[in-house]
Structure formats: C-alpha cells, structure tokens
N, C-alpha and C positions, 0 to 999 in steps of 0.2 A: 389633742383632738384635731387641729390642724392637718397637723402629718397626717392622722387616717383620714380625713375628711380629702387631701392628696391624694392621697394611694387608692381610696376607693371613687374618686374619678378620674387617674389614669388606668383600672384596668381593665372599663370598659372602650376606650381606646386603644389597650394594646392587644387587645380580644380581637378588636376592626383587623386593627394591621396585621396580627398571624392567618389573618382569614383571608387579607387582602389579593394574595396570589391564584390564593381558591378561586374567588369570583373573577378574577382576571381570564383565568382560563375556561372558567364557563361559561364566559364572555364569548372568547375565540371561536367556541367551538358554537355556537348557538350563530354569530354572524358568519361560520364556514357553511352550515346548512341554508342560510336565508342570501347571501351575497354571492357564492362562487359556482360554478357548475359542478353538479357534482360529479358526471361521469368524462372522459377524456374528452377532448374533439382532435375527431379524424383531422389528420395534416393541417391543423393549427395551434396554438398556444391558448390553454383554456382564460388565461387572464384577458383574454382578447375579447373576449365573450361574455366579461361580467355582466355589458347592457342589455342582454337576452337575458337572463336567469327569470326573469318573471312573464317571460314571452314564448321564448322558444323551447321544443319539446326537447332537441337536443341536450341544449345548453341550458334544461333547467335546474333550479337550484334543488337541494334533497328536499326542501319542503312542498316543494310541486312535484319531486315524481315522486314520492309517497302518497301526497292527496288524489291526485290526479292520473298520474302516469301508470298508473297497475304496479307500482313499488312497494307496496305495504311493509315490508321488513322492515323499510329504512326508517319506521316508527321507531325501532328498537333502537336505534341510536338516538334519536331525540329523547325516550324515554329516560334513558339510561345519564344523561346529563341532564336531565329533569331531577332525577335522584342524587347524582352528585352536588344541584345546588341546593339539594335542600338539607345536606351535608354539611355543605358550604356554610349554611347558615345556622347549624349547630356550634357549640365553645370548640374548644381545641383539644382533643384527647382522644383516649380510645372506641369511645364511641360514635364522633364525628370520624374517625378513620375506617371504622365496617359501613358507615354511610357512601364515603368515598367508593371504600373498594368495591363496594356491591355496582355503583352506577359507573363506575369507569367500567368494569369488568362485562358489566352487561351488554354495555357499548359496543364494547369492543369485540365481545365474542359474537355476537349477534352481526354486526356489520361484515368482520371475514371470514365469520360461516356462512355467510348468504354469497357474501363474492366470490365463494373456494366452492361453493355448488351449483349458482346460477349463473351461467356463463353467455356467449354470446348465441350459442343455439337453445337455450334452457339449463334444464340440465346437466351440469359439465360429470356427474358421476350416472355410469348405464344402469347399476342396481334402483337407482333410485325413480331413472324415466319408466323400470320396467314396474316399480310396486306403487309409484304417487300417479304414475301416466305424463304425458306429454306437459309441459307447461308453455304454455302462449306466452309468457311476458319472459322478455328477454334484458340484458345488461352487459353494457360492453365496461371496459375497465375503469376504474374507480380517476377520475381529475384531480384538480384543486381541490374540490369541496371536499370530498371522501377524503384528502390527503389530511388537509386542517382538522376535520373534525374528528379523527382516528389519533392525530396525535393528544391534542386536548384530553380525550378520555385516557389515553398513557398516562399522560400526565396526572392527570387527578387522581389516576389509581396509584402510582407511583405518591401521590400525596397520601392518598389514603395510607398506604402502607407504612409511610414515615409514621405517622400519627400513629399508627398501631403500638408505634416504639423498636420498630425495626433501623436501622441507618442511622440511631443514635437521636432518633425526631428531626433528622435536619432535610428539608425538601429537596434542596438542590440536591442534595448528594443520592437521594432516593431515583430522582429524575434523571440525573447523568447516568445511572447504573442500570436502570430498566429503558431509559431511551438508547442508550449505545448499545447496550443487551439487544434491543428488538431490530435496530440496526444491522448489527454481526449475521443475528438470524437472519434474516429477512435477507440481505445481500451478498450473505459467505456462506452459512449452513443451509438454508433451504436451496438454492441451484443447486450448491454441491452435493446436497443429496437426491437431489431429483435427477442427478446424472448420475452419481456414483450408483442409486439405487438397478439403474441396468445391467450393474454384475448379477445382478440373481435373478435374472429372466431369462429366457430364450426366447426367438423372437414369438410372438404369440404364442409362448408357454406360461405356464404358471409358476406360481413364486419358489425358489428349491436352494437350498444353502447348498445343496451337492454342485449346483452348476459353478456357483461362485468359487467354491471349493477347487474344484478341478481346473475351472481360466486360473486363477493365480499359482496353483503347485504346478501350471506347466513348467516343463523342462524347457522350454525356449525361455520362461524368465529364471528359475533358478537351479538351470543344467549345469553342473559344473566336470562336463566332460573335457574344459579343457585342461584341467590339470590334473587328467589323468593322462590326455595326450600333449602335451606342451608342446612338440613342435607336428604337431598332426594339422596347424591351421585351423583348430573347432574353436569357437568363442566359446566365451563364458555369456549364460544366462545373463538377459539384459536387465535384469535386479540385480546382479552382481555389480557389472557397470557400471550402475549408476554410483551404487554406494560408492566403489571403489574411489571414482570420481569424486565423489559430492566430498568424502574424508579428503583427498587429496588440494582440492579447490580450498575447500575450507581453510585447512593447514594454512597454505602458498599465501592466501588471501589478506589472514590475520596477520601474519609474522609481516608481509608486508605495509599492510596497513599500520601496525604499530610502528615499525620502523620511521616512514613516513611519516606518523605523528609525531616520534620523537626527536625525529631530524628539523621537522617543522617548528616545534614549539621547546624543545631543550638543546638541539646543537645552532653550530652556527646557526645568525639570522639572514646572510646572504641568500643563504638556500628555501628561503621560505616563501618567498612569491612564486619563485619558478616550478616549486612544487607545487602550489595552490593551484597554478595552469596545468601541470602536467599531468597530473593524480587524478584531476577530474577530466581529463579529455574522452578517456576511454566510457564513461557516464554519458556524456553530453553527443554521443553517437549513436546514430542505429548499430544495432551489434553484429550487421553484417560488413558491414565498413570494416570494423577492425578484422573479422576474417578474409575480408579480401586483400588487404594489406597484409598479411599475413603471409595471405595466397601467395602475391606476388613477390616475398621474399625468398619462402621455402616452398613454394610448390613444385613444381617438377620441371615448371618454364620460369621458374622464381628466380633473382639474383644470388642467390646462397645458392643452390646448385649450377646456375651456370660460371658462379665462380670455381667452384669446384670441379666441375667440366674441364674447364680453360686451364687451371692451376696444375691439377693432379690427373686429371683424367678418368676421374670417378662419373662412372654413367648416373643421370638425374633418374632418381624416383621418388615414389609416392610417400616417402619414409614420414613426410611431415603429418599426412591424413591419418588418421586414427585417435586413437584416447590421447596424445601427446599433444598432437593439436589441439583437440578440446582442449586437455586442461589448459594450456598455454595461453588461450582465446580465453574462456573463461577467467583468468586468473587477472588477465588484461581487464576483462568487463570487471568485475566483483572486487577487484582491490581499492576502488576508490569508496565505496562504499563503506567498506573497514578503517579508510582511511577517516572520511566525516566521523565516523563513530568512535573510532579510540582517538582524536584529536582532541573532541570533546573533556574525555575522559580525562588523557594527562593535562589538559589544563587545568581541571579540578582538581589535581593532587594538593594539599598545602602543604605550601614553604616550610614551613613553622615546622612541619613532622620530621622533615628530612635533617631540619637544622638542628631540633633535637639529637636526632642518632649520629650526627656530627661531632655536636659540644661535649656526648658521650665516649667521644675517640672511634668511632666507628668512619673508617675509609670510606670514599666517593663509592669504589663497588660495594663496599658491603652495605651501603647506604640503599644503592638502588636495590640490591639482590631483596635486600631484606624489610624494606619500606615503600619505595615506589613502586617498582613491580607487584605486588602483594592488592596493592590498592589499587592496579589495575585491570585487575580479576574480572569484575563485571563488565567492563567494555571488552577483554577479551572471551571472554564467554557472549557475548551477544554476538560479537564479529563474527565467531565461529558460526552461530549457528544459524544467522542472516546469510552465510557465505553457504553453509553447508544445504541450505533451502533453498537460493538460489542457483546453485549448480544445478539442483537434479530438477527446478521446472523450466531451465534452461532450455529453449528449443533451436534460437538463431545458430549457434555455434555449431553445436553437433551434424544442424542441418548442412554447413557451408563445409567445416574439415573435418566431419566424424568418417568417413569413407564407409568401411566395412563393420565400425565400429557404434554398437548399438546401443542407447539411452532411454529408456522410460518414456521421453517426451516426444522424441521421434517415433516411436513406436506407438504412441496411443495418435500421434497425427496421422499415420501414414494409413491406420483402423480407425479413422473414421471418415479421410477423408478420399484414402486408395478407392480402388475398386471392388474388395472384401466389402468397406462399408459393415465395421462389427461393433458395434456399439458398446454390446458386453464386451469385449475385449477392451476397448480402451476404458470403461468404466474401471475393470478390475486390477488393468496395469495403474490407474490411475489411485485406488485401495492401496495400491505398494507402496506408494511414494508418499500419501496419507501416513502408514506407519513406521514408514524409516522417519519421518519428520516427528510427529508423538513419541520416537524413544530417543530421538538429541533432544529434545524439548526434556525426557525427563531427565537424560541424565543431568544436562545444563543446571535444570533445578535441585538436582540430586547433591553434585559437586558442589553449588555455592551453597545451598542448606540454608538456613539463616545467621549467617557469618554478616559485621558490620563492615561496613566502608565509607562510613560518613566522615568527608574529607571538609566540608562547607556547613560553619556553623554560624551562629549568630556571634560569634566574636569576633573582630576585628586581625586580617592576618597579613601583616605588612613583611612579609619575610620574603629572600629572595628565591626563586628557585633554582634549584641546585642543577649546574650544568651536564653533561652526561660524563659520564668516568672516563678517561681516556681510552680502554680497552673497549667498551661500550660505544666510543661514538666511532671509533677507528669501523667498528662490524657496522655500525648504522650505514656510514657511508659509505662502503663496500659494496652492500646489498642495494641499496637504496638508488644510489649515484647513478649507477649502470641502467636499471631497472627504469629511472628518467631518461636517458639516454634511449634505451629501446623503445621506449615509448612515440618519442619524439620519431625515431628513423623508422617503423611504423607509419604513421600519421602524416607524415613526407611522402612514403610512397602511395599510400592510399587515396588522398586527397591530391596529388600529381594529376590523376588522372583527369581532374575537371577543368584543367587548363590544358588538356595536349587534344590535339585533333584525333588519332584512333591510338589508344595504348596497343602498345605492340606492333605497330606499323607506318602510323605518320607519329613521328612528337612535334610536330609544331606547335606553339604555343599560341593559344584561340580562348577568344572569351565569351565564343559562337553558343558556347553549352548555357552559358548563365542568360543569356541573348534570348535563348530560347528559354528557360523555364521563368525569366525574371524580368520580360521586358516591360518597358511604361512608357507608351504614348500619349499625345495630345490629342486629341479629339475634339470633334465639332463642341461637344458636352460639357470640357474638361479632360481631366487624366483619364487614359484610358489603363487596363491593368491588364495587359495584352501578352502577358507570360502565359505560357500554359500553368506553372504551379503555383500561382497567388492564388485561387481556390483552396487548395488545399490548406495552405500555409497560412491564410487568414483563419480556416476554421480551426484549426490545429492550436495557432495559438490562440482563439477564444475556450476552447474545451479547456486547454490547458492552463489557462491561467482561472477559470472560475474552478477547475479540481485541485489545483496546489493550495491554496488556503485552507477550502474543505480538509483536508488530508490533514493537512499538520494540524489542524486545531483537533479534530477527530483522535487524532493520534497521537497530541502529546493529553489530550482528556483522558483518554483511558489509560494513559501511563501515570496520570496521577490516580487516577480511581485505584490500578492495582497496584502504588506503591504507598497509597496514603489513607486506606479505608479496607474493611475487611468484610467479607458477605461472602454466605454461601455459594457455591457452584462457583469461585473464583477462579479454580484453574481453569476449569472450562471456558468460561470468559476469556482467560487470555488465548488458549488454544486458539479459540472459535478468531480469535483478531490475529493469527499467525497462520490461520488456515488459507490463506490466499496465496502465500510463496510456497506451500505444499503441493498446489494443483499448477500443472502448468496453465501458462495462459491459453493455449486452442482449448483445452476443456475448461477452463472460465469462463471464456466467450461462448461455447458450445453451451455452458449451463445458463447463461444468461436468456439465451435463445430460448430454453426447454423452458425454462420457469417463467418468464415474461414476454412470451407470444402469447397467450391467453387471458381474460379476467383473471383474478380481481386486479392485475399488473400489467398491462399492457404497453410493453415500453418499446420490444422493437422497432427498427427503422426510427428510433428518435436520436438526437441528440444527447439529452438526456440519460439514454442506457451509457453510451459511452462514457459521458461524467461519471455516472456510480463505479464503471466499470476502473475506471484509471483512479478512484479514490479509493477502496475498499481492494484492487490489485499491487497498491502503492503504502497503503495504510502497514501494514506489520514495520517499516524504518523506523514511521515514524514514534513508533510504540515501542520499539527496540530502545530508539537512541533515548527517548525521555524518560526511559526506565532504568538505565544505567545515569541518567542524569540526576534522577529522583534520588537512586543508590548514595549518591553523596550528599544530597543535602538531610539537615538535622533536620529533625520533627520537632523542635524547640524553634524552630522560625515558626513552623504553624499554631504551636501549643502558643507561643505567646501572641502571634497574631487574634489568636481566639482570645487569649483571657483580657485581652484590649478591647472587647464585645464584636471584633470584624466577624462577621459571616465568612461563609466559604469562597463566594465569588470574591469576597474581598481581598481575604488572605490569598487564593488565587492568581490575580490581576496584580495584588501590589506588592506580594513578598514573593510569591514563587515563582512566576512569569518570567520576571527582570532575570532570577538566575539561571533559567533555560533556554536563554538566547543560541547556546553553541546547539543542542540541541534542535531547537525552532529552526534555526537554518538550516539545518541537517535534513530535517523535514520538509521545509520548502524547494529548498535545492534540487530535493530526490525526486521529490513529487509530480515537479514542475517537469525537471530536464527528462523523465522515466514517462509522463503521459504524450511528452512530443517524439519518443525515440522507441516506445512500444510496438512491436506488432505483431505479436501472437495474440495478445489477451483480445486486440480489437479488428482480426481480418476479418472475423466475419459477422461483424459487429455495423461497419461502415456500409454509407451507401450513396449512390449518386450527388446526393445533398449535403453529404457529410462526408466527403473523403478525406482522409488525414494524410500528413506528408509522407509517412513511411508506408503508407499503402500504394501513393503517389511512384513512390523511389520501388517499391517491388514492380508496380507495373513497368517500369523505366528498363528495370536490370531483365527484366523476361522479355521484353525486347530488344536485348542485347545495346541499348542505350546508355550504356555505362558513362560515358563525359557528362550527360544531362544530370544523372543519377547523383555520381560525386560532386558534381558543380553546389544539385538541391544539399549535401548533407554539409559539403562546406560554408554554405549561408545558414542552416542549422545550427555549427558549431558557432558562428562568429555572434549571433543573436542570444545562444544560450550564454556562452559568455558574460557579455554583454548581463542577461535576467541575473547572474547568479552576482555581481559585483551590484547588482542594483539591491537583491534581497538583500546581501548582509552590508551594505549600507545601511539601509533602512530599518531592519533589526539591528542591528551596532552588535557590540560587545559587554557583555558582562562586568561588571565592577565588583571588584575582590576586594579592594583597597590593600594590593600587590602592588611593591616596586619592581619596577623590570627588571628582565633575571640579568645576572652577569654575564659578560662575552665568553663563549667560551675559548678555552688555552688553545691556541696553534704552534 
C-alpha cells in the first residue's frame, strides 16, 4: 500500500515535469509579443528599443500593433499559442499532441502568410490588390518580436508532433529536426529557388518549361564541337568544363589530402607540425593570393618562364592560363580541406583491428590494403565530394588563371553582372551545377550503401597504431614532401610582394605598405586606429567570429540528426544542407538580395545577412566532417547512455561531443578562416558600414595597389594562424585510451 500510495504521488509530478518544457516555450513566446518590437527598426538594433514597445508606433510590441496599429492578423499568432497552452495543460499523449499541432501550426501559418502578402506597400502579390482592392495598413519586415515568437510556435508544434509518437516521443530530437529543417529552408532553399526560379521566365514573360529547356541544352553549355575539331581551337561547352574540372580537383584533392593525413598521423612525427602550417596555408588566404603567386611563377613574366628564356631560349607564354591552371590553383585551395577531413578519419582507425590482421600473419601492406584503407572509405568519399563541389562553385581562380578557359561560375558572374545582365541565363547555368552536385551526392550514397565502419566503440582500445608499410610511406613522402615544398615557394613569392616597394621594378624592402593599411597613433583622445584597413578588419573579425561557432554546432547537429535518428524526407534534409557549395557564391549573395530585400525578411544592408550568409555558405564541412565522424562511432555509446535514463542532450554533451573534437575543429577551423577569406558569397552583400577585408584587398588590387593588398593578406595569415592554434587548444584532443603509435623504421 506504501509503494502505491508512492507511485500515485509521484506521477502527478512527473506529468508537471513532461509538460514542463511546453509551458517554457509558451512562456517565450507570449513575452516575444508583450516585451520586443515586433517589426525591424530601420538602421538600428531592435534590442535597443525594448523601452519603446508600450510607446512607440514603430517599435511596438505585436500586442499593440494588433490592438491598436491596424494589424489585426497578428491576433492569429496570439491565438494560436493560446491553443497550444491549453495543450500544454492537457496529460502527455496523443491527444495533447493534435492540441500542440493545431496552435503551433496556426501560429505559424497565419503569421508568414500575412508577411509573404502584406508587404511594405500593402499588398506584396498584384492578383490580390486587383480582387481585395488597395489595402492602407502596411508592414515592414518582421524584428525580434516576430523572430521569438515564430520560433516558440516551431517549437511547440515540433512538440506536438513528438507526442503524436512520431521521433520516437523524444522532444529534443522532434525540435532539432523541424528547427534545422525550417533553417536549411528558409536560408538555402527558399533564395535558391527564388533565383533559380528565373530560368523559366523571360523578362516579363510568362512561366514556360520550353524557355528553361532551351537556356540549358544550349550549345555554348554542352557543345562538344571540340572534339570533333581538336586542334580547330573551339572549346568544349562550359558544362563540360566544369565537370571535367570539378572530377579532376576532386581526384588531385583526396589523394592528397589523404596522403597528408597519413604522413601526419602514421609516418614520421617530425613531419607533422610543419604540415599542420603548411596544408592549411592555402585555407587561411583569399584565393586570389594564391593565383597571383602562381602568376608570378608561371605566367608569362613569371620566374619559371623567364628561367626558361634565359636557360634554353624557349620564348614565355600563356601555357600556364587555362584549365591547368585552374586545376593547379584549385587543387592548392581545396586540399587542405581533405586534408582536416581524412585526418580526422585515420585517427579513428583502431589499433586493435590492424593488430588483429597482424597476429593473423598478414604483412604491414596487406594490413593496410586490406583493413585500414577499407575503413577509410567514408572520409574518402566525403573528401571527394566536398572537393568535387567546391571546384565547380569556385569563382576566385578561374577568374584570376582561367584565360580562355570557361567554368559555370564565371559564366553565371559575367550574366549577371556584364552588360547582357541575363538573369535566366545565370539562373539556368546555375540548375547545371545544382545537378552535377545531386548525382555525386547519389553516387557517394550509392557506393557506401549501408556498409559498417564503426572503428570507436565503448570498449576500451590501448593498442598501438600500426606505422605505414615501407612501400606505402616511401609513396606518402614522394607525393606529399614536394607538394609542401611548392607550397611554401608559392607563399614566398606571393607574400614577397608586401615588403618590396613596386614588384617588378623597385624591390626595395619597405614596410610603407603595412604603415599604410595598419597604422596606430596617439591622439589627443588615446589610440588613434589611423590605418586605412582597421575598419574592415575589426568588422571582419567580429562577423567572423560570432559565424564560426554558429556553423560548427549547426553542422555538427545535423550530422548527428542524419547519422543517429531516422525520419522521412531525410535525403532531402541532407541535400538541402549541401546545397550551398552547389550554388556558387555570386548567386548566393545574389539570392540573398532577391529573397531578403523585401517583408516578411528584411535583412539587406545588415550585418546580420552577412552572418547567415558565411554560416549556411560554410555549413555543408561541417556536416561533412561529423558525418564521417559519426560513421565510426558505435550506437552502443548512445543505447547505453539511454538505458542509464540520459536524455538526448545528455548523451550528446557527455558521450558524443568529447569524441568529435577532430571533427569540431575541422568545423571551426573552416568556418572561421572561410568567413574572413570569402569573397564571392558576400561582394554584394557588403556596405559602407560593413566592409570586410577581402572586399577591402579587391578595392586595393583594382587600383593596382598590390604591396597594400599583400601587406593586408599577410596580417591575415599571421592572425588566422594564430585563431586556429587557439581553437584546437581550447577544443584539445579526443581520448582513445591509445598508446602512442611506434616510430616509424628509417
């Protein structure tokens, strides 16, 4: 009688506590309507503003421009979390879950139907001013208020949904998957199709699959007259290009990046710091840096042909400009990328497997052929196809040594920003590069299938790891050695140029260039910041350091969503979060403009758009690298974390986290050094207020300023440095309960 007389008053208690999170967020969302503004404020920060909400017309809260202001709609979102509390205060099951879904959904549809029709002149659709008539009451883009209270109601429907018995009942996991879901939409699918949508118009024409049809079967994208003429001089169709390319890169990319891993983490360890510098140099630069160092080896006034000049007598040309330079340039940008990501990987091999196929009599090579390499499958399938996506929305490169030689992404820039000005055109070369991206994406998925690689289990693995085979390390360092080497002589001459007075005519050695973009005075006041690029360079690294965390926690969340929970429309999910290294960055930036110059989103000329724009452009790594992460570890960490009663966030934070550290840096790393070295996704993004440094360095190089230029990218490199030894400090290392591998034989 005890026991039940127990049991039947703990579980009107644990009734409270399953409901607890309910009323939490009915909470939020009831003080987003009563305390924040709900509409933006022009050229200020609406948090600025909260002490107006009950005053002014502007900055008032949704419960005064609903009562008051001529906003009657925005009833419907108070209604609708009127209905979810009273959800809330239903038991826990499936009928408190259609409670849920009905007032979140109402919410929410009711709020960005009103903001997707009523816009800053009425109206934002014509059928509608010409059959309801004019409307007087107007609405500029949704603030803080709108922002808080639109999430709340996700949320609660995302509760509701659990309850229904969808997600397995668990909230969290209901919430991560319809909040990252409305995320991907909202800032990768919706632009992108509000841009791509202009292949199937003509300019004030009407909607025609024939037009669409005909821009992309043009013969300028996939003419292949020249391999009917091969030495006639005719290109190949610039879909050809690209692929050819993007296969190429990808290749070049992987093999070296793995290598680099392997050299890193299984041969000698002398060679491993100096690779950590070197691998990522080409990362932590604008990517016209490295084409001009390039330039000036093989370009036509370069050192490599005027050696040749001097030497043999071979007259300089253009040999370097074309597809060989790209890939060259490219292969430079995108191997460090491979590199973070299969280093990850071979550190996760365990010991213990290889020492088995040892104790078995199996040789060092048959060891790797047949067990290491095998389990490194999913870091090299991702490499590929992070390299292969990267190639083709590449623009810096092909723009600096592509010459005559033409790419998808040069070609939707020059249509939209030449004097054509075709929008369909770059809409529909832009649809090409969408579908070469969706069928390495399938095959990627096709190839691994659902084959195991889980190398990291709950057992304990003190075993040592096996050094590389002699024939194996002899190739590593072959390829690899040199490849540091050019790297470095590179980087020498490129960065030369910010210490000499005019390349190519005085080299005096002046530190006039840094003088000028980095000077600091004294002042009546204090310091004065009397550089011309401390503007930039302050704003740059503030964006950039509040989007690297964004990014990697965004990105390794939904690499645990699609490696550790199952729901419909999951491909799509992952597509929709790899759709952003499909589109190059000018049409990113371009969609950002098209979808968020208007209600219900009003973000241009903010700071703001920038952040989303370097989180959600940056975001596919890091969903990359913690999916090949995810790939090795057991699902017996998390089954047991559950049957110990941890919730999701639990098991999370304290069993899955700690072992995604190579990962987490991978993402930080990318995030961080990729939002200060960007500049296609945000030229035209920035503004007066907001200039960032690589906008900085193009205005510099267009006025033929080149010593200011490299001076700016070499305090660039010395800082990013500097950020990336401070991240993985501060994230550490992963604990295997691994002895350190053996030296390897010399």
């Amino acid at each position: 009688m005890a026991a039940a007389s127990v049991a039947m008053g703990l579980a009107p208690r644990r009734a409270v506590a399953a409901n607890r999170p309910l009323w939490a967020w009915v909470l939020i969302g009831v003080l987003g309507y009563l305390l924040l503004p709900w509409y933006a404020q022009q050229d200020a920060n609406g948090l600025l503003a909260v002490g107006l909400v009950w005053g002014d017309a502007q900055a008032a809260n949704g419960l005064l421009q609903a009562a008051q202001h001529g906003r009657p709609w925005l009833w419907l979102g108070l209604l609708g979390l009127a209905v979810a509390g009273v959800g809330a205060a239903l038991p826990a099951g499936r009928q408190q879950g259609a409670v849920l879904v009905a007032g979140g959904a109402l919410g929410l549809v009711a709020l960005l139907l009103s903001g997707f029709t009523i816009g800053a002149r009425g109206w934002a659709v014509e059928w509608m001013n010409a059959s309801l008539g004019e409307l007087g009451t107007r609405q500029p883009g949704m603030g803080w208020g709108g922002f808080v209270v639109l999430s709340a109601l996700l949320v609660l429907l995302s509760f509701g949904v659990a309850r229904r018995g969808f997600f397995k009942g668990d909230l969290f996991v209901a919430a991560a998957v319809l909040g990252c879901g409305s995320l991907l939409g909202l800032f990768i699918v919706f632009p992108v199709l509000k841009a791509l949508s202009a292949a199937f118009f003509l300019e004030d024409g009407p909607f025609s699959l024939a037009v669409m049809w005909e821009r992309i079967a043009h013969e300028r994208n996939f003419g292949l007259a020249c391999l009917a003429n091969l030495g006639g001089g005719q290109r190949c169709g610039v879909a050809w290009n690209t692929l050819f390319l993007g296969l190429m890169t990808a290749t070049s990319t992987t093999l070296l990046g793995t290598f680099m891993a392997l050299m890193a983490e299984r041969a000698s360890r002398r060679y491993a710091r100096p690779l950590n510098i070197l691998a990522l140099l080409p990362i932590i630069t604008p990517p016209f840096v490295v084409g001009l160092g390039l330039i000036l080896l093989f370009g036509r006034a370069g050192v490599f042909n005027q050696f040749l000049e001097y030497a043999f007598g071979f007259t300089p040309t253009r040999w370097f400009y074309g597809w060989f330079g790209v890939w060259v340039a490219q292969t430079f940008a995108f191997t460090p990328i491979a590199f973070m990501i299969m280093r990850g990987v071979v550190q996760g091999v365990a010991p213990s497997l290889e020492e088995a196929a040892q104790t078995l009599r199996a040789s060092p090579h048959q060891t790797f052929m047949t067990v290491t390499l095998p389990l490194l499958k999913p870091g090299l399938a991702n490499a590929f196809l992070v390299g292969f996506i990267e190639s083709m929305a590449d623009f810096g490169n092909p723009i600096v040594v592509g010459g005559q030689f033409s790419v998808l992404s040069t070609e939707i820039f020059f249509a939209i920003v030449g004097a054509q000005y075709d929008q369909g055109r770059a809409a529909s070369l832009a649809w090409i590069l969408t579908l070469f991206a969706l069928t390495v994406f399938a095959i990627q998925r096709g190839l691994l299938g659902k084959q195991n690689f889980t190398t990291v289990s709950g057992k304990g693995d003190a075993g040592i790891a096996m050094p590389l085979p002699q024939g194996v390390r002899r190739a590593v360092h072959s390829i690899a050695l040199p490849w540091m080497a050019f790297t470095l002589i590179v980087y020498l001459f490129a960065l030369a140029g910010g210490f000499v007075q005019t390349w190519g005519r005085d080299y005096t050695i002046t530190l006039a260039h840094f003088r000028t973009a980095f000077s600091v005075e004294w002042g009546q006041f204090g310091v004065v910041w009397a550089g011309t690029a401390w503007n930039s360079f302050f704003t740059t690294i503030k964006l950039a350091a509040i989007s690297a965390p964004l990014t990697a926690t965004l990105g390794i969340g939904i690499a645990w969503l699609l490696a550790r929970t199952e729901f419909r429309g999951q491909g799509a999910f992952e597509f929709s979060a790899l759709l952003a290294f499909a589109i190059p960055g000018t049409v990113l930036g371009v969609s950002y403009i098209l979808a968020f110059n208007v209600p219900p989103f009003e973000l241009t000329g903010t700071a703001l758009i920038i952040v989303l724009c370097f989180m959600f452009r940056n975001l596919p790594v890091g969903v990359r690298a913690g999916t090949a992460a995810f790939k090795q570890l057991d699902r017996s960490l998390d089954e047991a974390s559950v049957m110990l009663r941890a919730g999701s966030v639990q098991t999370l934070r304290h069993v899955v986290l700690p072992l995604l550290k190579p990962a987490l840096v991978a993402a930080l790393v990318y995030s961080f050094v990729r939002a200060i070295t960007t500049v296609s996704a945000v030229i035209f993004l920035v503004t007066a207020e907001n200039e960032l440094a690589t906008t900085y360095i193009i205005g510099r190089v267009g006025n033929g300023d080149y010593g200011v230029a490299l001076a700016y990218c070499t305090v660039l490199i010395i800082l990013m440095s500097a950020s990336i030894g401070l991240i993985q400090l501060l994230v550490g290392d992963r604990k295997l309960g691994r002895r350190a591998a053996a030296p390897a034989a010399h």
